[in-house]
TORNUDO-9901 format. One record per residue (C-alpha): residue in one letter; residue number from 0; z, x, y. Coordinates in steps of 0.001 Angstrom, whole numbers. Example, Ala and Ser with C-alpha at 12.3 -4.5 7.8 and 13.67 -1.06 7.14 Angstrom:
2
 type seq      zz      xx      yy
    A   0    7800   12300   -4500
    S   1    7140   13670   -1060
This chain:
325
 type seq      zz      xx      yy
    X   0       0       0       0
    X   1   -1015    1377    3472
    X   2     427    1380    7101
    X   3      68   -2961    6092
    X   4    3536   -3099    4137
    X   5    5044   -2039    7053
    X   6    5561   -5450    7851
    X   7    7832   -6172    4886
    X   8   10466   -3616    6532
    X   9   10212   -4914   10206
    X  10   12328   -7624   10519
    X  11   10859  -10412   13065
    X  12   12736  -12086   15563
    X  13   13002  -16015   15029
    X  14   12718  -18289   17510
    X  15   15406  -20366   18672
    X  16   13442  -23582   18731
    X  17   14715  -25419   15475
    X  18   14141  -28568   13919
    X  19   16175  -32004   13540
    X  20   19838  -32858   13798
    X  21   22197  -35373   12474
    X  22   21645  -39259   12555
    X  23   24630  -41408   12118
    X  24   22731  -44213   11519
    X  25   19650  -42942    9510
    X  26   19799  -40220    7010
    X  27   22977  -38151    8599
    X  28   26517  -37891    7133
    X  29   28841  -38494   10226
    X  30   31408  -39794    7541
    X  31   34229  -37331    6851
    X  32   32979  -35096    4352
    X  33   35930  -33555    2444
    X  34   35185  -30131    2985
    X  35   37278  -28208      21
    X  36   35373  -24634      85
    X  37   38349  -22763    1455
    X  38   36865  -22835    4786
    X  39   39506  -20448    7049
    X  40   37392  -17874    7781
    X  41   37162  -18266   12303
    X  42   35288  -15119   12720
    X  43   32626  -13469   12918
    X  44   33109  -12025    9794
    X  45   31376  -14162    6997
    X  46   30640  -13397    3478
    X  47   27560  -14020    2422
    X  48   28575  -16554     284
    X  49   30174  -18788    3289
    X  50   27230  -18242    5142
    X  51   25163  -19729    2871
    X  52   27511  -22429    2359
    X  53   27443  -23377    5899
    X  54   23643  -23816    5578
    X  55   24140  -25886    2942
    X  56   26430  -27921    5045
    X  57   24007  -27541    8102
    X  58   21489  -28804    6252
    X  59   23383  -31665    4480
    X  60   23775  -33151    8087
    X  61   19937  -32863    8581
    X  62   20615  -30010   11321
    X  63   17715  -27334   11446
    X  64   16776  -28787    7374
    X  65   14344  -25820    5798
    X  66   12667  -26385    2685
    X  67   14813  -23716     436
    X  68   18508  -23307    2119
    X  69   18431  -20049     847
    X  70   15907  -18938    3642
    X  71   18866  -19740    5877
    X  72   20646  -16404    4668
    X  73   17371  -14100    5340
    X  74   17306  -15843    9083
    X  75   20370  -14556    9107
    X  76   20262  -10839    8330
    X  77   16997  -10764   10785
    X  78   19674  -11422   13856
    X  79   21453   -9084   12976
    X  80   18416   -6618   13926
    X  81   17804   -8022   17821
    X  82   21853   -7889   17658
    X  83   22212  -11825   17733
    X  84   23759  -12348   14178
    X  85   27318  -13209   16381
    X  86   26176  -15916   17817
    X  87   25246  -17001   14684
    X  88   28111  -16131   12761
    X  89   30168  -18115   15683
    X  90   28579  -21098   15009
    X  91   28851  -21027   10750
    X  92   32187  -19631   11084
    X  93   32890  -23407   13124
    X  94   30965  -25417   10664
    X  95   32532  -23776    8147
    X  96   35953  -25326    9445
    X  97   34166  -28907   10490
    X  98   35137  -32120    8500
    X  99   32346  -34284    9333
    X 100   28627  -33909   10591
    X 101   29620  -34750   14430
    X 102   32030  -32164   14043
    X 103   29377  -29766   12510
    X 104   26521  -30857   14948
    X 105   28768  -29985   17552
    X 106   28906  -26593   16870
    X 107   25117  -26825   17799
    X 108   25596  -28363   21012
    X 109   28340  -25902   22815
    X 110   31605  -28180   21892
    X 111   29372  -31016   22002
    X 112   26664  -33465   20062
    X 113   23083  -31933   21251
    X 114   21727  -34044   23471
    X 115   17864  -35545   23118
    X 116   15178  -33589   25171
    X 117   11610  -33756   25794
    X 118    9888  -30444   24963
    X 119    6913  -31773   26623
    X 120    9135  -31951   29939
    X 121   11053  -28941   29570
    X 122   11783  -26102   27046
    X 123   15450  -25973   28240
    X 124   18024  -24066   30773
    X 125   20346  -21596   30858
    X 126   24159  -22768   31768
    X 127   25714  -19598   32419
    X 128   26010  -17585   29038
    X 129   24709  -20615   27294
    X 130   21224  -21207   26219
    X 131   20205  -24581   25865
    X 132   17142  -24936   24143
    X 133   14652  -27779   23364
    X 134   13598  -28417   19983
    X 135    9897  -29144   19448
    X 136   10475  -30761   16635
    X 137   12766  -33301   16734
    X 138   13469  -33272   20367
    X 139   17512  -32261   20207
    X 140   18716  -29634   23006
    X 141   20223  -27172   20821
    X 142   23411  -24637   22492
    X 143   23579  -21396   21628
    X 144   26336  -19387   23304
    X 145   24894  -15761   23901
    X 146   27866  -14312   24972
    X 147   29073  -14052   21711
    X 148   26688  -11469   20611
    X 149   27219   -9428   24728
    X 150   24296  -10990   26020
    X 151   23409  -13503   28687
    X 152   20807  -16122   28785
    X 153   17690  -16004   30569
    X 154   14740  -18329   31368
    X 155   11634  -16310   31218
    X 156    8124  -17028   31840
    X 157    7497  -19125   29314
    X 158   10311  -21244   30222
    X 159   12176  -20980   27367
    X 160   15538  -19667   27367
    X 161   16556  -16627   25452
    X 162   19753  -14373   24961
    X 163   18962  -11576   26047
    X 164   20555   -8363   27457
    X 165   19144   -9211   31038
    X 166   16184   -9937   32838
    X 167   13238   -7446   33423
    X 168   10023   -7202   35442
    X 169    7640   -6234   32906
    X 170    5432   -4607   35537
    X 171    7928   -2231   36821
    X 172   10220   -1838   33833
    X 173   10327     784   31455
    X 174   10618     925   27650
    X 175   13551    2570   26451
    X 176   15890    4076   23597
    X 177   19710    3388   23799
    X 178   20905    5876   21522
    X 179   19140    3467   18106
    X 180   19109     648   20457
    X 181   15331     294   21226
    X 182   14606   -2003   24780
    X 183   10927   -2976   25599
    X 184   10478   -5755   28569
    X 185    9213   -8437   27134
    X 186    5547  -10273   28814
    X 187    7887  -13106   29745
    X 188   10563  -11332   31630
    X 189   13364  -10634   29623
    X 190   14193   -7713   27614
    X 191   13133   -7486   23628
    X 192   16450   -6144   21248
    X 193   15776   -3803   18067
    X 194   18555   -2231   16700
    X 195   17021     428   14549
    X 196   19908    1513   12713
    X 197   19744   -2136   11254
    X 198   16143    -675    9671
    X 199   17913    2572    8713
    X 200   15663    3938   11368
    X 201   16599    5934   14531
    X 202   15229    5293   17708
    X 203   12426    7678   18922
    X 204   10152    8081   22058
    X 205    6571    8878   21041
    X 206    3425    9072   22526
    X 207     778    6812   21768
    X 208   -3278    7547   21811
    X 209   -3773    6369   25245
    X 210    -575    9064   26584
    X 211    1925    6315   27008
    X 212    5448    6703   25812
    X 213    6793    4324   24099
    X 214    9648    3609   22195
    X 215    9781    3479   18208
    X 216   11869    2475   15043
    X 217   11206    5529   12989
    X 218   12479    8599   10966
    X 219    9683   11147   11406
    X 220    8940   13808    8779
    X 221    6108   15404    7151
    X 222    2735   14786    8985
    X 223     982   11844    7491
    X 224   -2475    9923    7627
    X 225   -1907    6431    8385
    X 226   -4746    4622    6919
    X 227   -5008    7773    3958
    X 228    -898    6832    2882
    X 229     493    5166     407
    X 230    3984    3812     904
    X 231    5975    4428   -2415
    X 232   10023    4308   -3533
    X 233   12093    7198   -4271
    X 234   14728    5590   -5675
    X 235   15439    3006   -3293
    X 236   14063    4994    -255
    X 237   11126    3325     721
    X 238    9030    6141    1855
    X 239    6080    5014    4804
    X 240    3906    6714    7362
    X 241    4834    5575   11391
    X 242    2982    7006   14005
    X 243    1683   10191   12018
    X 244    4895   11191   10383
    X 245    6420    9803    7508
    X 246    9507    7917    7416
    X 247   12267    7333    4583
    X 248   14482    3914    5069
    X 249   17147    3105    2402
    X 250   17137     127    1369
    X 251   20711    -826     626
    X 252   21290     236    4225
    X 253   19363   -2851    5451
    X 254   20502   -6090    5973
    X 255   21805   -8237    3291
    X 256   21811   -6671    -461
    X 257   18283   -4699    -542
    X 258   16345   -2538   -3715
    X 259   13097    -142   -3136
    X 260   10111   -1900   -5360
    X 261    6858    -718   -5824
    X 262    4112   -2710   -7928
    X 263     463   -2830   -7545
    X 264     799   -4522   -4115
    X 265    2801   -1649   -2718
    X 266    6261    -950   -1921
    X 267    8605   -2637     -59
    X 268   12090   -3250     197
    X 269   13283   -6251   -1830
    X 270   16028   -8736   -2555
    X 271   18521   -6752   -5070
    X 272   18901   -8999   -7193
    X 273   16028   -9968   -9954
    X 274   17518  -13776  -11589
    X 275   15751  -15849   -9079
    X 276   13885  -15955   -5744
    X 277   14006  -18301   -3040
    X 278   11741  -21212   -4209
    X 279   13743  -21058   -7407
    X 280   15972  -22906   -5724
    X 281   16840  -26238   -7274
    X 282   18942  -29024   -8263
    X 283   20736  -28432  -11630
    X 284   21927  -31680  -11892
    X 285   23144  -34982   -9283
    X 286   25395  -32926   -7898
    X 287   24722  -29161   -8582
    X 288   22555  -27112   -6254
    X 289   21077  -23543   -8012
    X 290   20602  -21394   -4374
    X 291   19707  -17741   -4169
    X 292   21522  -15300   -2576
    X 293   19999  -11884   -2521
    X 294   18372  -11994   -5550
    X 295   21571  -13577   -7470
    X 296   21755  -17200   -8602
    X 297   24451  -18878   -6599
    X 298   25946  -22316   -7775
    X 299   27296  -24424   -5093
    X 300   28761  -28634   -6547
    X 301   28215  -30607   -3529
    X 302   31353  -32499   -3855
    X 303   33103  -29555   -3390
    X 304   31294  -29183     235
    X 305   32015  -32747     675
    X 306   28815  -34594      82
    X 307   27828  -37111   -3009
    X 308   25149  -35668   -4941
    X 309   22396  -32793   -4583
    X 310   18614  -33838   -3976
    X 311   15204  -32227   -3354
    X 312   13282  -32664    -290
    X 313   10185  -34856    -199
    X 314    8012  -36360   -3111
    X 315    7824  -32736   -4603
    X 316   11726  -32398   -4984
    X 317   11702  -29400   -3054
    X 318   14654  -26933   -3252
    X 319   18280  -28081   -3325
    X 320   19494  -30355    -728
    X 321   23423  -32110    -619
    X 322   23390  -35500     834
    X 323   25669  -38783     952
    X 324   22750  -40908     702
């Protein structure tokens, strides 16, 4: 695999536009749920395992539903790379501790219920350190408190808010590296977050073809050919070529539980586990849902969470879904 599989190590920022919240009268579960997972963890500090229980619970209340839950827990170690996992973790660690779905869709709305928006009208504001953002999808004004992750909220170009370190003038501003913190203006106006050492990667200034300087997530070493190199594992060092030189990231220093794997698509860095993979995920019986976290088959009774019975989503039954429907 060439300069391609790059891609599978770069970790991609998600958006914080979302999709649809808790009804009380349709499908939502504003009824006390009975939440019995040992939920007492209040900080940032989640397991992996509460984590994805949260988005189990996040998603039993209809609130940002995904097809596999289990995705939930990948959007969750790519914060942690543009150094927003905090505000993330803030907002599990209180759903984690909710009894009900107004209690859990207020942790998505700053304290209180999101509020309807049109996206067609506005994207959303900033309220201090809080972004409020507008949901395309279902049309819910979602909070997100930036603060908790050191940053502040800004309304860029686009209108959309964003937590952000601070705003920037992407004609005048210049790309930089904070010790591994790597800072690039974004086209919008406010400034674009990679934490290298999430990657395993330092940060580096290098020069590009045109003479610029610009900043990069890399560890250089032997000269390399780009479009001539084959990425391979050394154990579980992924080994790549970045900007001429090659580069060596382990992968059980990434985010989440991580292995090397090379096959005849290339190498990449993997989930560590091999007994399932995310659209494994399934119902093992009415109340049951199979999840997988990292690689590792995780068994989750939705009683025990508080809800009636597990389902999949849509005609095809997809993935594992607790509901009191």
């Amino acid at each position: 695999m060439k300069k391609s599989s790059l891609l599978a190590v770069i970790i991609t920022v998600i958006a914080f536009t979302m999709s649809s919240s808790c009804d009380d009268d349709g499908g939502g579960n504003s009824d006390t749920i009975n939440n019995t997972s040992n939920n007492t963890n209040n900080t940032v500090n989640l397991t992996r395992e509460n984590v994805l229980r949260a988005c189990l619970m996040r998603d039993g209340c209809n609130i940002l539903p995904l097809g596999y839950v289990s995705q939930c827990l990948e959007n969750y170690d790519e914060q942690a790379v543009h150094l927003r996992q905090d505000i993330w973790s803030k907002i599990y660690s209180c759903v984690l501790t909710a009894t009900n779905c107004t209690e859990i869709r207020a942790c998505f709305g700053n304290g209180e219920p999101p509020q309807s928006c049109d996206v067609n009208t506005s994207a959303g504001h900033c309220d201090g350190d809080t972004a409020y953002v507008c949901d395309a999808f279902d049309n819910t004004l979602y909070a997100y408190d930036c603060s908790a992750s050191g940053m502040t909220c800004v309304q860029g170009a686009d209108g959309i808010p964003h937590c952000t370190k601070s705003e920037c003038n992407p004609a005048t501003s210049t790309p930089e590296c904070d010790g591994d913190i790597m800072t690039v203006c974004d086209a919008n106006g406010y400034e674009d977050i990679t934490d290298c050492a999430q990657k395993d990667l330092n940060c580096i200034m290098v020069q590009t073809r045109s003479g610029e300087n610009v900043p990069a997530c890399l560890e250089p070493g032997e000269q390399c050919k780009p479009d001539e190199f084959e990425d391979s594992c050394d154990g579980n060092t992924l080994v790549v070529c970045l900007y001429g030189a090659t580069s060596r990231i382990d992968c059980t220093k990434l985010a989440g539980q991580k292995r090397c794997q090379q096959d005849d698509t290339g190498a990449r860095c993997v989930a560590q586990g091999t007994e399932c993979e995310v659209q494994d995920e399934t119902c093992l019986d009415d109340f049951v849902a199979r999840l997988c976290r990292d690689g590792y088959i995780m068994d989750v009774d939705c009683r025990d969470l508080g809800f009636r019975r597990c389902v999949g989503q849509g005609p095809a039954k997809i993935g594992a879904h607790c509901t009191n429907n």
